[in-house]
Backbone bond lengths (Angstrom), bond angles and torsions (degrees), N, CA, C in turn:
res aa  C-N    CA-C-N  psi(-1)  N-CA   C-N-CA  omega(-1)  CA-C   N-CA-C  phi
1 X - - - 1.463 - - 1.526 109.85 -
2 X 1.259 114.96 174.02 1.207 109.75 -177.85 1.851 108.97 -177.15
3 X 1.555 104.35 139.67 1.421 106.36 -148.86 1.989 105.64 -74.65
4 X 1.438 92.97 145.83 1.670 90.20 173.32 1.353 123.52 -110.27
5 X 1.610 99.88 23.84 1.920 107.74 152.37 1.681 103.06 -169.36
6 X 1.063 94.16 142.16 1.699 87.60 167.68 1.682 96.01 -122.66
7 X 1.176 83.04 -170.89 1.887 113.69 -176.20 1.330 104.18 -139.82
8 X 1.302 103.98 142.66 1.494 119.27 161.58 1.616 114.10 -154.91
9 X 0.807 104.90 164.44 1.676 138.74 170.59 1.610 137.89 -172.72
10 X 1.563 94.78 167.26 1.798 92.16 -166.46 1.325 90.02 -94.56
11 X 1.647 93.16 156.57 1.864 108.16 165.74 1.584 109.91 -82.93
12 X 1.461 108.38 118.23 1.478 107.45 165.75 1.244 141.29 -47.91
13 X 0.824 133.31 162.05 1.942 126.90 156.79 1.066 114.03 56.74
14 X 1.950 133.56 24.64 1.247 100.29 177.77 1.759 97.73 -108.25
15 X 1.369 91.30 173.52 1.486 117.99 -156.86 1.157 108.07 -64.65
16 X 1.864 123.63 176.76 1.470 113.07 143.30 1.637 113.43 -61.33
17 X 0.959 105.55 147.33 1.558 92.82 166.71 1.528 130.95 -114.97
18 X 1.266 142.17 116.20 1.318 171.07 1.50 1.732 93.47 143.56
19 X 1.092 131.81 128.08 1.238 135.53 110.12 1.396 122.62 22.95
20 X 1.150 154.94 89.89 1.272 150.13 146.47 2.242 98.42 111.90
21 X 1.086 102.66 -17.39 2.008 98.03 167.94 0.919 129.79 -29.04
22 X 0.998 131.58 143.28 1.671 130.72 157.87 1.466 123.83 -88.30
23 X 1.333 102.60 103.65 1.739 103.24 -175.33 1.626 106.99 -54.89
24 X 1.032 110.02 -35.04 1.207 114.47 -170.30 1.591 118.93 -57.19
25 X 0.896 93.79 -22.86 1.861 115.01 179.23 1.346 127.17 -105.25
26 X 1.309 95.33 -17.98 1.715 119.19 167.58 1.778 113.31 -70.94
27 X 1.931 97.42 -72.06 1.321 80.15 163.83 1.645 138.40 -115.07
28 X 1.180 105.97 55.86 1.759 107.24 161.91 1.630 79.46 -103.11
29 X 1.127 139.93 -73.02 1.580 111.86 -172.42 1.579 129.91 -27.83
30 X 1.642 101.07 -48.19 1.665 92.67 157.60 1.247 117.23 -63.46
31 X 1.201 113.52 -43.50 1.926 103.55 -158.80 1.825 90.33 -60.70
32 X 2.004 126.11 -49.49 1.645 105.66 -151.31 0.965 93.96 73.37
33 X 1.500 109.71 -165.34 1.622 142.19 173.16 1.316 126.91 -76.20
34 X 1.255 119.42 37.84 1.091 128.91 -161.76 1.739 110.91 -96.45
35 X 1.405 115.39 -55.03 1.273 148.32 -164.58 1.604 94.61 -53.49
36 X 1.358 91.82 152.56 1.985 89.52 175.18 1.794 89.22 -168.89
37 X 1.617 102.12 146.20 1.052 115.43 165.00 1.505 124.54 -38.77
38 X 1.643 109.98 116.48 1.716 128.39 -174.40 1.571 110.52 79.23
39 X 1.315 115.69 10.66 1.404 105.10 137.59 1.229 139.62 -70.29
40 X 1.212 127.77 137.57 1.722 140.31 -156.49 1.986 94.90 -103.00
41 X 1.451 102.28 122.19 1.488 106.78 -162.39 2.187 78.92 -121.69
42 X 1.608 107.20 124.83 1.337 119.78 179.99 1.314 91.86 -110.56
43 X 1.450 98.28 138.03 1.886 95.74 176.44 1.584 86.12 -130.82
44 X 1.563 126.93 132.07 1.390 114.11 144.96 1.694 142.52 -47.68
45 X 1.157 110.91 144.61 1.506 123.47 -161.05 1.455 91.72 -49.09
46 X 1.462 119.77 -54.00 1.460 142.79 -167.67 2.032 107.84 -34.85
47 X 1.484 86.13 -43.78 1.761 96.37 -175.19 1.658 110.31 -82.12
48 X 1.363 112.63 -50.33 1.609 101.05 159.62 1.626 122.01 -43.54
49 X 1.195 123.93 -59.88 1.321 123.57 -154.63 2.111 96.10 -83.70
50 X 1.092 111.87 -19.93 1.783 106.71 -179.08 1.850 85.54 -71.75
51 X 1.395 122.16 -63.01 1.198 124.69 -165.28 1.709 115.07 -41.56
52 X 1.447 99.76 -40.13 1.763 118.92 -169.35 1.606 109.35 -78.30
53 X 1.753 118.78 4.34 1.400 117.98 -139.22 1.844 126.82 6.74
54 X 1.026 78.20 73.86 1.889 98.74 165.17 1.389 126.12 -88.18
55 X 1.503 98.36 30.20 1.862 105.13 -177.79 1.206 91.20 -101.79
56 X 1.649 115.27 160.51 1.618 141.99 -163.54 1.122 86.25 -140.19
57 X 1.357 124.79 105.61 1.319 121.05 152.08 1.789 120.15 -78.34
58 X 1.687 97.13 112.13 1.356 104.18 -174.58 1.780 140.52 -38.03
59 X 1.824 93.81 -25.40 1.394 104.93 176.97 1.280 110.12 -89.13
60 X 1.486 130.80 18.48 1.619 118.32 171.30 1.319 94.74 -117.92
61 X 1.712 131.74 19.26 1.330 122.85 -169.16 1.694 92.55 -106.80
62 X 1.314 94.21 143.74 1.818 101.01 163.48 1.064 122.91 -152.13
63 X 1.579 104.48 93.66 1.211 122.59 167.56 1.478 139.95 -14.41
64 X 1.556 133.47 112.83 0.867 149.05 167.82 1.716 115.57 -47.82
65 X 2.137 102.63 148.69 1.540 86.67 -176.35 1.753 109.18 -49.49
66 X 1.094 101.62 -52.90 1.818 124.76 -175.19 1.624 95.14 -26.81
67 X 1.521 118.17 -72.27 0.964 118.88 -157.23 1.749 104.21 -72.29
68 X 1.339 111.06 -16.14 1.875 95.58 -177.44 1.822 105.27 -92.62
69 X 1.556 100.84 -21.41 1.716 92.70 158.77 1.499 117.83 -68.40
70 X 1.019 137.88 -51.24 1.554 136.13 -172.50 1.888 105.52 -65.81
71 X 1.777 95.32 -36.68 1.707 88.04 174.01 1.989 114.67 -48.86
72 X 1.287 120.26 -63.25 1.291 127.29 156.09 1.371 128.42 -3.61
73 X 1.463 103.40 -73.31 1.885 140.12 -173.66 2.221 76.78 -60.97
74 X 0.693 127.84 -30.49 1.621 126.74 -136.46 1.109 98.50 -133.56
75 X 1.356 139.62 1.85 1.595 129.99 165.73 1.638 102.24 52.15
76 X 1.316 130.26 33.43 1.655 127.52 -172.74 1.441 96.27 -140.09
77 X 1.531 92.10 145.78 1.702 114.59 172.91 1.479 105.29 -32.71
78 X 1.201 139.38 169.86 1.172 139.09 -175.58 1.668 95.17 -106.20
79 X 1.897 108.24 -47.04 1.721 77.66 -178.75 1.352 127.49 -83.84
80 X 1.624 111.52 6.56 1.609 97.93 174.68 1.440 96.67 -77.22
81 X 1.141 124.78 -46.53 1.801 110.80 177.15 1.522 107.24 -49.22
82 X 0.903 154.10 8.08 1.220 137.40 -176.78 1.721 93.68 -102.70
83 X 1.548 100.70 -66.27 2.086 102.50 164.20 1.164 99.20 -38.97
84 X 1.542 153.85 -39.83 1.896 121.99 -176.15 1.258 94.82 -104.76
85 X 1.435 138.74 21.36 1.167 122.93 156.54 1.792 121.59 -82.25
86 X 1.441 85.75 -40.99 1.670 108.31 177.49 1.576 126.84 -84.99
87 X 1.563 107.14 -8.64 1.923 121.90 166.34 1.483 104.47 -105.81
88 X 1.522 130.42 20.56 1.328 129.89 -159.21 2.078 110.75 -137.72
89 X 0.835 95.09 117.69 1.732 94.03 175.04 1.536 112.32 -57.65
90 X 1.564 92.39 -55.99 1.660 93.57 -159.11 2.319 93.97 -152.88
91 X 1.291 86.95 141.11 1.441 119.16 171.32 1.731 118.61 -63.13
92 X 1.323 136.80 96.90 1.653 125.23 -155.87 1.457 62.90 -121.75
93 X 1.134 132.21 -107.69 1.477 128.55 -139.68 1.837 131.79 -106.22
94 X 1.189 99.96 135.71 2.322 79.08 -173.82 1.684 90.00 -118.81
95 X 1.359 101.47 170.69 1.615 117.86 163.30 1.564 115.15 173.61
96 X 0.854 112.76 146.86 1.719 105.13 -161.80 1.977 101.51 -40.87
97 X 0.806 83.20 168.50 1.653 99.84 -165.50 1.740 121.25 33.09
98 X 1.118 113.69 26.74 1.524 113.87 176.67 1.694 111.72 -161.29
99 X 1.407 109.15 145.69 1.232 110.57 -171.23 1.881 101.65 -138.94
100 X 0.975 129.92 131.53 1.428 139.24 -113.75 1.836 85.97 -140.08
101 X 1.345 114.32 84.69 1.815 100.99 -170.61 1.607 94.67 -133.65
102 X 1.320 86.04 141.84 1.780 100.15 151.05 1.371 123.21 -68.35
103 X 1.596 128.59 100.59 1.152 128.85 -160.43 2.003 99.36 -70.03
104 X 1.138 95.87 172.12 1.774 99.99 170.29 1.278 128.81 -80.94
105 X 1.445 98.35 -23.03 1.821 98.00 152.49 1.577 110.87 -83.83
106 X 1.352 152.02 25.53 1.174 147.61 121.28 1.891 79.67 115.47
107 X 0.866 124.25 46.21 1.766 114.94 164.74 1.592 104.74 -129.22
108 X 1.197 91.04 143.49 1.828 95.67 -161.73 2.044 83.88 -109.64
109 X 1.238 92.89 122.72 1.737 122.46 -176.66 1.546 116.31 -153.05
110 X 1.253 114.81 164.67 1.340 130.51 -179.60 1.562 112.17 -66.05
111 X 1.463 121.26 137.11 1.326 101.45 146.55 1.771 121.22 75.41
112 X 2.128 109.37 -15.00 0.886 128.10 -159.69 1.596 108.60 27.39
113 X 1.244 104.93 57.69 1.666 109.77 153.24 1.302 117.82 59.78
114 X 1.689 116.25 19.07 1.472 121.18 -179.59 1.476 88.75 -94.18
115 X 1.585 105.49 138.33 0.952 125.94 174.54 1.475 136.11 -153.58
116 X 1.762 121.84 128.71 0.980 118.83 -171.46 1.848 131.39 -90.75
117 X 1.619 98.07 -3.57 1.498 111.20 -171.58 1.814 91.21 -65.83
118 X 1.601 110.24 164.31 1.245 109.35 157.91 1.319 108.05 73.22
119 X 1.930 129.61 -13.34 1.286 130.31 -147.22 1.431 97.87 -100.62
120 X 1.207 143.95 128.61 1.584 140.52 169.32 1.822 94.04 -79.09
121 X 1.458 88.54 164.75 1.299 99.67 -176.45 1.396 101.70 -102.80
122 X 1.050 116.72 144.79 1.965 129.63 168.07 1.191 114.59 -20.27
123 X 1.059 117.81 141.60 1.625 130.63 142.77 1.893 105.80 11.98
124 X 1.868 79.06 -87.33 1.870 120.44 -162.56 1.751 81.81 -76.47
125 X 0.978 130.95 26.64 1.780 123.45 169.91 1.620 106.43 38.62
126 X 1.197 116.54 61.72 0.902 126.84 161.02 1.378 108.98 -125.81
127 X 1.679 101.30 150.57 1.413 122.42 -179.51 1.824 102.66 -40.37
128 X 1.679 110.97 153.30 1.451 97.29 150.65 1.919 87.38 -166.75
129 X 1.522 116.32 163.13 1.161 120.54 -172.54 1.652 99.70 -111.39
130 X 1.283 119.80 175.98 1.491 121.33 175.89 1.682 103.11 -133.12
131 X 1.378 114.52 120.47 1.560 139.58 170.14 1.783 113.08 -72.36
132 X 1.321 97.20 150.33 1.595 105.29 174.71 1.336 100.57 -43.40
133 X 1.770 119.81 169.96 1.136 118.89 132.91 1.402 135.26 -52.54
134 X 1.490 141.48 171.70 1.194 115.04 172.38 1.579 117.23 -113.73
135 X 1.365 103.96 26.19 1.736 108.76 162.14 1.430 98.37 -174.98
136 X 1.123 127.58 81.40 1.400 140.71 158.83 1.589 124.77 -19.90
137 X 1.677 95.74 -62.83 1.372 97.86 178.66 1.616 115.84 -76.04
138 X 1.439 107.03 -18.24 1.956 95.13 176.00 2.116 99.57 -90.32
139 X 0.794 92.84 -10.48 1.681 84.53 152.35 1.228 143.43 -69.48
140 X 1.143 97.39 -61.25 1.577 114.87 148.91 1.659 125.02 -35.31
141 X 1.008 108.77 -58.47 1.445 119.09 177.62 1.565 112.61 -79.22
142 X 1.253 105.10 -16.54 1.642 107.67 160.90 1.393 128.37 -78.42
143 X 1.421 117.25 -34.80 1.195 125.11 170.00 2.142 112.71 -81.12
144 X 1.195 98.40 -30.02 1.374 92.59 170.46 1.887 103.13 -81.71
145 X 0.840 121.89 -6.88 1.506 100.45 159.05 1.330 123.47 -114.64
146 X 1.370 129.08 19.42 1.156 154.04 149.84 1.572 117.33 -76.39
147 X 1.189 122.82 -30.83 1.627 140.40 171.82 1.458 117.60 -82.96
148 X 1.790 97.92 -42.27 1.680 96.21 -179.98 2.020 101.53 -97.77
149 X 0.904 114.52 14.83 1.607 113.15 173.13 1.408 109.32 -112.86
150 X 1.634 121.97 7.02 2.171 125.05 -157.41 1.645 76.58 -142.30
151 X 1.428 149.19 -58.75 1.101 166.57 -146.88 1.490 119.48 -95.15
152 X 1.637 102.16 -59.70 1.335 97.73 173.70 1.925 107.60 93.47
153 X 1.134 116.59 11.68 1.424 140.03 -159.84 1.793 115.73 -136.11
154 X 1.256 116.64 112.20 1.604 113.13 174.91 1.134 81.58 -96.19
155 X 1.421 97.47 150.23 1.555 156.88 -169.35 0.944 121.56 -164.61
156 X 1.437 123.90 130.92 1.627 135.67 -156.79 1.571 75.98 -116.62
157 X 1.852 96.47 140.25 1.546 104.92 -169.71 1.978 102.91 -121.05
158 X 1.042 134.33 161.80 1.310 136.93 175.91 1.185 116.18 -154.31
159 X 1.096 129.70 132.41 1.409 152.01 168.69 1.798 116.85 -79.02
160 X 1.286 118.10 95.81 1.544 114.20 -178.54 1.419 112.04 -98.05
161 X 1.792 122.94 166.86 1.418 117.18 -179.74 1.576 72.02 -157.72
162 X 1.386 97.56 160.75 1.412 108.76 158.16 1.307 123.73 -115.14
163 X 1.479 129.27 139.58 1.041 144.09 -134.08 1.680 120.25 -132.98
164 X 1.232 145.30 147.50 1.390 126.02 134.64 1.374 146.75 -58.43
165 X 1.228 141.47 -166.30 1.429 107.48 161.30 2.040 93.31 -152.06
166 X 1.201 122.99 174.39 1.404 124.87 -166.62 1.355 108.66 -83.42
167 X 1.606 118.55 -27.60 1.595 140.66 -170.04 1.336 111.34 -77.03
168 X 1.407 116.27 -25.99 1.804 115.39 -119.61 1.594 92.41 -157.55
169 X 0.990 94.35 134.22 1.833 118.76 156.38 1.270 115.63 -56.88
170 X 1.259 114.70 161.51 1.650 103.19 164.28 1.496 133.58 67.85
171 X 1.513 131.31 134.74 1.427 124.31 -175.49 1.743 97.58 -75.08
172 X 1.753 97.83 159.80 1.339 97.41 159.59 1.732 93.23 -139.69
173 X 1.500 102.12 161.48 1.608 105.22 164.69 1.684 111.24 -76.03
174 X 1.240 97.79 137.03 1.942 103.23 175.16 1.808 84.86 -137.04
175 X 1.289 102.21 169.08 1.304 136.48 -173.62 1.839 114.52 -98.45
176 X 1.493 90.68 119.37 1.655 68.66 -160.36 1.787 86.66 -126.93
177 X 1.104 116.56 9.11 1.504 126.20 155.32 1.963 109.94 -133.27
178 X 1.482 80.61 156.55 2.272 84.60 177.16 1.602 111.29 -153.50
179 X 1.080 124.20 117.43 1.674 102.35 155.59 1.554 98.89 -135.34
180 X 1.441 116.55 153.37 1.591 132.52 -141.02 1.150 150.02 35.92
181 X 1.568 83.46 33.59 1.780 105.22 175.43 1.183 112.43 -126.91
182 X 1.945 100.92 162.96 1.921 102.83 179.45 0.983 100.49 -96.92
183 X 1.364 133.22 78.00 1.123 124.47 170.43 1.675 131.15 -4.60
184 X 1.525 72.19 -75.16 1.831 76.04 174.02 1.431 103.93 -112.86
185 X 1.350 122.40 151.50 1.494 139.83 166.52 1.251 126.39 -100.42
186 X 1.400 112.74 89.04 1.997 99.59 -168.92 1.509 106.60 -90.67
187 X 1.245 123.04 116.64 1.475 139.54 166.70 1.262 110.79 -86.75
188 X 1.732 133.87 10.63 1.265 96.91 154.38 1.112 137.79 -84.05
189 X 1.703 119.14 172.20 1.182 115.33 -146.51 1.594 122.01 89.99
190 X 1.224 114.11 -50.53 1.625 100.91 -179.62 1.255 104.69 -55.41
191 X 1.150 113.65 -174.15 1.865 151.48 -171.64 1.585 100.21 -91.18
192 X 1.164 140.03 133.03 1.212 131.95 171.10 1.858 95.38 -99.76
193 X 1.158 113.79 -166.65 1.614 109.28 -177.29 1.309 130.26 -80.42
194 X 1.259 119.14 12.20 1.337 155.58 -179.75 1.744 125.21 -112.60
195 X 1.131 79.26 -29.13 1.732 95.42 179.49 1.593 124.06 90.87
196 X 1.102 109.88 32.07 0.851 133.57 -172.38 1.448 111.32 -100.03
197 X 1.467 124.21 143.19 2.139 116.22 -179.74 0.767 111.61 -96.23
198 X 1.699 139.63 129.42 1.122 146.78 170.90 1.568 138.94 -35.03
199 X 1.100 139.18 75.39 1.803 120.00 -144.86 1.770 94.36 -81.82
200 X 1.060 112.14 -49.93 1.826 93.79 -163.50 1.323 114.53 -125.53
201 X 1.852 124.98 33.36 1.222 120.84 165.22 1.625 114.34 -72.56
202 X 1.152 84.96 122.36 1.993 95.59 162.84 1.450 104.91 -125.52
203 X 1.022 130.83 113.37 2.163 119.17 164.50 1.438 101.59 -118.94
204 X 1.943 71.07 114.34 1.283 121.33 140.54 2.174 122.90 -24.45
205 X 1.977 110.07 51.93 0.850 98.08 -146.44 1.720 112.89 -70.49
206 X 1.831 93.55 -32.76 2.126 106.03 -176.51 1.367 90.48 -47.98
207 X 1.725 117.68 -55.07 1.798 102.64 -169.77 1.108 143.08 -65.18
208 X 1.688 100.57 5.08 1.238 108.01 -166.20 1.518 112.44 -104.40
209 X 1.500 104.99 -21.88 1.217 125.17 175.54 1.997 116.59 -95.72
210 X 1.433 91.39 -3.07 1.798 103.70 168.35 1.391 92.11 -90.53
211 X 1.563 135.95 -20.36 1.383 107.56 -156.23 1.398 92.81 -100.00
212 X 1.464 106.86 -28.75 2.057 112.81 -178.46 1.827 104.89 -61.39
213 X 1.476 115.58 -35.83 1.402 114.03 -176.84 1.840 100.77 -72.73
214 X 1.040 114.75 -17.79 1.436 118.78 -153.61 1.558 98.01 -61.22
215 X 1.699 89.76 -79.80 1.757 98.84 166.91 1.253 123.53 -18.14
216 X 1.339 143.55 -54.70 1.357 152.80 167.74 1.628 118.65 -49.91
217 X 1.323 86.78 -27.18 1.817 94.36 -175.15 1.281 118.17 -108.21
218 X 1.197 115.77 -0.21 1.433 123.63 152.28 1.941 105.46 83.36
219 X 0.948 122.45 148.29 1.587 104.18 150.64 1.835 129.91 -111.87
220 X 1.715 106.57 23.07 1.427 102.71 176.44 1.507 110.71 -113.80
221 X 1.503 93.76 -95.73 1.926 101.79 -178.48 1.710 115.53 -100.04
222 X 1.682 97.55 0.01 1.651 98.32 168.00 1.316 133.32 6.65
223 X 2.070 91.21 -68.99 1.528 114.72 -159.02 2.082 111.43 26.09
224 X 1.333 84.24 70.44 1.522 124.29 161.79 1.586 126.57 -128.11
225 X 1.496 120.45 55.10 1.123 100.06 -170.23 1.765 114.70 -109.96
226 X 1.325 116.91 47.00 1.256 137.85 128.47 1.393 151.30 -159.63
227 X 1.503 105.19 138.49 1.599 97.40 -177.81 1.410 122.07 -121.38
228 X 1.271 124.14 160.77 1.689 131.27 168.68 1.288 101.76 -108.70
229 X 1.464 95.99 132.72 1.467 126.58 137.72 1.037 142.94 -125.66
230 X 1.517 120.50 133.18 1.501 142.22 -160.45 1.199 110.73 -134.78
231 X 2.058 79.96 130.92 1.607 100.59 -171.34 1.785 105.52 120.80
232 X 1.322 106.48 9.02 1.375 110.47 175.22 1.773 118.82 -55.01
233 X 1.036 166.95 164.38 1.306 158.49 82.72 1.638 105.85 -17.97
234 X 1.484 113.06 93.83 1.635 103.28 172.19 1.592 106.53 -96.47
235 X 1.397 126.20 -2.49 1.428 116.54 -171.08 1.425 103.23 -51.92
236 X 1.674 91.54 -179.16 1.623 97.01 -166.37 1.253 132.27 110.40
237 X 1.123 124.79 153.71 1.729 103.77 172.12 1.373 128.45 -89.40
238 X 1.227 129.99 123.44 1.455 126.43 169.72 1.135 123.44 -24.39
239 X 1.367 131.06 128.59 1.479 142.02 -131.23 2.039 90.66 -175.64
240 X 0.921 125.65 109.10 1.965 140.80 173.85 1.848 95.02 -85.79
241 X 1.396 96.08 142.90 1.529 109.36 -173.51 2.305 91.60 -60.65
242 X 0.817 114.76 -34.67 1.716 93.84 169.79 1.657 118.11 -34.94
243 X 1.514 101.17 -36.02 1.136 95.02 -160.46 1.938 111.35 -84.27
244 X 1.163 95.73 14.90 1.576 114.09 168.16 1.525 129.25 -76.41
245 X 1.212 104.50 -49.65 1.562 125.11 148.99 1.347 122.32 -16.14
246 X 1.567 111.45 103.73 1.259 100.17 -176.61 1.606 108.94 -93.29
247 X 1.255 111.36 151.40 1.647 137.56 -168.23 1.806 90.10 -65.25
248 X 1.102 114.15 115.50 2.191 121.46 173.08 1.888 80.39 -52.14
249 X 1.189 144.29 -44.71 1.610 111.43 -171.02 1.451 102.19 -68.96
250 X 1.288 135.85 38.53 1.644 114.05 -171.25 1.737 89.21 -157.91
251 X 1.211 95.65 -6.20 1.889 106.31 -178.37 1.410 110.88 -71.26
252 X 1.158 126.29 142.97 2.019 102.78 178.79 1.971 80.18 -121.71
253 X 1.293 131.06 11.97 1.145 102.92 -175.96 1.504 97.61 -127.49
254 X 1.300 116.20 40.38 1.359 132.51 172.88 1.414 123.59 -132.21
């Protein structure tokens, strides 16, 4: 099945968020009474990882030979290459300003997701960058049972980032954490409208609903980094944004 309107909106008033916070307390104060069972609650990557302190302050980093040769090859600081050297499995692509890695949670992105937009500077005003979380999907599923145990309300929770893609111009939001979602939806086999069986639909559903929250959340001075939408189709079986990840035997650009 599949819904024939949704709703969304951003949560108001919430804060920067701090070092050591409780999202959880952050936003049911935004949400109020708003929230209702099988609403889809998107939080940006940005608010997990400030909360988790996942900042690298650049002046305690020291770059590796590896990492000050590829800095070069890469027109990039040497110690942020050292942060996507050390959140990164493996090296797929370089070119001045971009570095092309298999992150360590197995998602192939730019830069492995170090990032300085959105980033306050230190204390001592020094530079510092902000790193993934380091398990997305048990975050996710932590804060959705933190909401339905204070609330009294399930809510399927998701983690968005914005991304490039290999096809396509332009960032999009994908889901790079999930808990109470099907991630993916495989329809083959059904009937298409013709009657015909489906051979290779799968949708991409967490990403599809990271890219609908995305829009809302802006990627500059927004400070929107969450929204609900209601009216999702959650049937299905529970499926965590890992399970998005495509398998390198099924990769054609690997």
């Amino acid at each position: 099945m599949t819904a024939n309107s949704l709703t969304s909106w951003v949560l108001e008033g919430i804060p920067l968020v701090r070092p050591g916070d409780d999202l959880a307390t952050i936003l049911l104060e935004a949400a109020g009474d708003d929230l209702r069972d099988g609403d889809v609650l998107v939080v940006a990557q940005k608010v997990f990882s400030k909360a988790q302190d996942r900042y690298a302050a650049l002046n305690t980093v020291t770059p590796s030979p590896e990492a000050e040769a590829l800095a070069v090859e890469t027109e990039k600081d040497p110690r942020v290459v050292e942060l996507i050297l050390g959140e990164s499995r493996e090296v797929l692509r370089k070119r001045p300003g971009v570095i092309i890695v298999v992150h360590r949670l197995g998602m192939v992105m730019a830069n492995a997701g170090i990032d300085a937009s959105n980033v306050e500077r230190a204390d001592d005003d020094s530079e510092q960058v902000l790193l993934l979380p380091v398990d997305p999907d048990h975050d996710c599923a932590h804060l959705r049972g933190e909401i339905r145990a204070r609330k009294g309300v399930d809510v399927a929770v998701i983690m968005n980032d914005s991304v490039g893609r290999a096809w396509r111009s332009g960032t999009v939001g994908i889901a790079i954490g999930a808990s109470g979602v099907p991630s993916l939806r495989d329809l083959r086999g059904q009937d298409d409208m013709f009657g015909r069986p489906l051979q290779s639909s799968i949708v991409g559903v967490a990403d599809e609903l990271a890219a609908a929250a995305s829009i809302l959340q802006g990627q500059a001075a927004e400070a929107a980094p969450a929204v609900v939408i209601r009216g999702v189709d959650l049937s299905g079986r529970e499926i965590p944004a890992k399970g998005l990840i495509r398998d390198v035997s099924e990769d054609l650009f690997r």
